[in-house]
N, C-alpha and C positions, 0 to 999 in steps of 0.2 A: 082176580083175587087182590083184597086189598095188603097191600105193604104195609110194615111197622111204623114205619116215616116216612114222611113228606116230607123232603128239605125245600126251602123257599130262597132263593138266591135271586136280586135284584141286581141289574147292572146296569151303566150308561158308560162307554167309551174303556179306557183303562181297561182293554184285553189282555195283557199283558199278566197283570191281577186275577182277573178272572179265569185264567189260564190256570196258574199256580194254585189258587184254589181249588178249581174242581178238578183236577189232576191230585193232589192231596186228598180230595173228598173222596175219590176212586181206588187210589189207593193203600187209604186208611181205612176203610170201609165194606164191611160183609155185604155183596152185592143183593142176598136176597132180605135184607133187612128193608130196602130203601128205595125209594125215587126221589128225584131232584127234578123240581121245576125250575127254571132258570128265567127269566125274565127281562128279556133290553129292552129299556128304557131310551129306546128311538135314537142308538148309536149310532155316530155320522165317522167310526172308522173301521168299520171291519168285523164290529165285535158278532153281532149278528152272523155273518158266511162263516164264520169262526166257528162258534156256536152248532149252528146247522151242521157241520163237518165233523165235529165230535161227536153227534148226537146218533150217526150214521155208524158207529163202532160203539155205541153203549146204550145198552136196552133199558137202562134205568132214569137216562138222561131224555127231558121233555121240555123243547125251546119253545117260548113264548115271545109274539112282537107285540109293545105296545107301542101306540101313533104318538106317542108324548114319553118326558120325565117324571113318573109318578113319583110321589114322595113313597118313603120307605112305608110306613103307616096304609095307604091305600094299594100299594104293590103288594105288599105281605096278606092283605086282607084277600085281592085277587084269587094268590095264591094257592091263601089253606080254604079259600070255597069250592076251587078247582081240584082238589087234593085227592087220594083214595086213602092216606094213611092213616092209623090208629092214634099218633101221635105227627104234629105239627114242628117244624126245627128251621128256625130261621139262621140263617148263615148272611154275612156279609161276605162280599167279593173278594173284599182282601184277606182274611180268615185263610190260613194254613192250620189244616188239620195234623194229627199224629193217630198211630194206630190206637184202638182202641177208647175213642174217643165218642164213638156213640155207642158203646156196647155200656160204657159207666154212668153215661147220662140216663139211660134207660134202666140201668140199674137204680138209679138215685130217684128215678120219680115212679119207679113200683110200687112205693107201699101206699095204703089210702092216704089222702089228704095233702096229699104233695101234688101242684098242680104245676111245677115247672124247675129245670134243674139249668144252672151255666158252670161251665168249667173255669177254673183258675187260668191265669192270663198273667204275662209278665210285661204286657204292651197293649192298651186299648188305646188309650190318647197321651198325648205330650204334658207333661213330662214322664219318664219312666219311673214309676213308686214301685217296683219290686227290684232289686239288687240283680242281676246276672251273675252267675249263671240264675236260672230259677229253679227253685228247688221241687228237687222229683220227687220225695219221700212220700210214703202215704196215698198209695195212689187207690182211689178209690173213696178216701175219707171225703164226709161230705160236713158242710158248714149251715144253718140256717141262716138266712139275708134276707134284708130287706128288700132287696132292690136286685138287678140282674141285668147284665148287659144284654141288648138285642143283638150285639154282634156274632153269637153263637148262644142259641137258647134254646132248649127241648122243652114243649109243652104238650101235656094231655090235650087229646080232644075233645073230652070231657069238661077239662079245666075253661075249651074255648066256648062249649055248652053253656058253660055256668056264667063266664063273665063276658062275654061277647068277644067283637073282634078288637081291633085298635079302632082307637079314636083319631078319624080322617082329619078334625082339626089344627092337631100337629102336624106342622110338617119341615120336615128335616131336623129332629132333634127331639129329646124328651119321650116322644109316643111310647119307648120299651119301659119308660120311668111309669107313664100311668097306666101304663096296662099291669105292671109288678104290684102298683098298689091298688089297683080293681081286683088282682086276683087274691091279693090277703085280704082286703072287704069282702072278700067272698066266703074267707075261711079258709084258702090255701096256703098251702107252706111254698115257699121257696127254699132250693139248695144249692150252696155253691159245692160241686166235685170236685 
């Protein structure tokens, strides 16, 4: 039976990370919502038996080796081809989740025409542009955007139907930028949660 999500997690080294992450993704997260495919990226310290060893206490969790460092763009595509879920959710390694964090994403890309939702983030990259603490208020309110970080993003499979997968071209940077704007040339909305 397929799951509601496919979460897509790519890794290379930095267990540590990938630790914290999907220990958060486990338990922030309603277990029959989801699976998580995990992906190393040909790690040379452990993260792999790691991996394997968690996956042996969680039914939802499904470890992948690749023989190389794919870029995020061509690891994410792997992925949602190998996927069973209804909808697609790319996570990055370092990504700490909070409860109820995909029950609102999935709330926010319910209605038609909405092909992909990210949540609010007090920390993506350097420098920090939201003030601490970060503010809780309104939870559930959703913003339209242009744009949408790949570092936690729920997409329809629908949405990946309509505008395809990422563009292998990029690599290491940008790829979440042109896929946000193939999917509004498609006619899709984005939401930030």
């Amino acid at each position: 039976m397929a799951k509601t999500v496919s979460i897509i997690v790519l890794c290379h080294n930095r267990w540590a990370d990938s630790r914290r992450c999907l220990e958060s993704l486990k338990a922030s997260t309603p277990p029959d919502l989801y699976e998580v495919l995990v992906y190393d990226n040909a790690s040379t310290d452990g993260t792999l038996f790691h991996l394997r060893r968690m996956a042996k206490t969680w039914p939802q969790l499904r470890v992948f080796s690749n023989e190389r460092n794919l870029s995020f763009a061509e690891g994410v595509n792997r992925g949602m081809r190998a996927s069973l879920g209804r909808h697609f959710g790319w996570l990055n390694n370092d990504t700490v989740l909070s409860p109820g964090w995909l029950e609102g994403l999935l709330a926010a890309v319910k209605p038609d025409g909405i092909g992909a939702a990210g949540p609010m983030t007090d920390h993506k990259a350097p420098p920090r542009q939201v003030s601490a603490p970060f503010p809780t208020g309104n939870p559930g309110r959703t913003l339209d955007a242009p744009f949408l970080g790949g570092f936690c993003l729920l997409l329809k499979r629908s949405a990946v139907e309509r505008a395809g997968y990422l563009d292998e071209r990029f690599v290491w940077g940008w790829e979440d930028m042109d896929y946000c704007m193939r999917l509004r040339q498609n006619g899709l909305r984005l939401l930030l949660v």
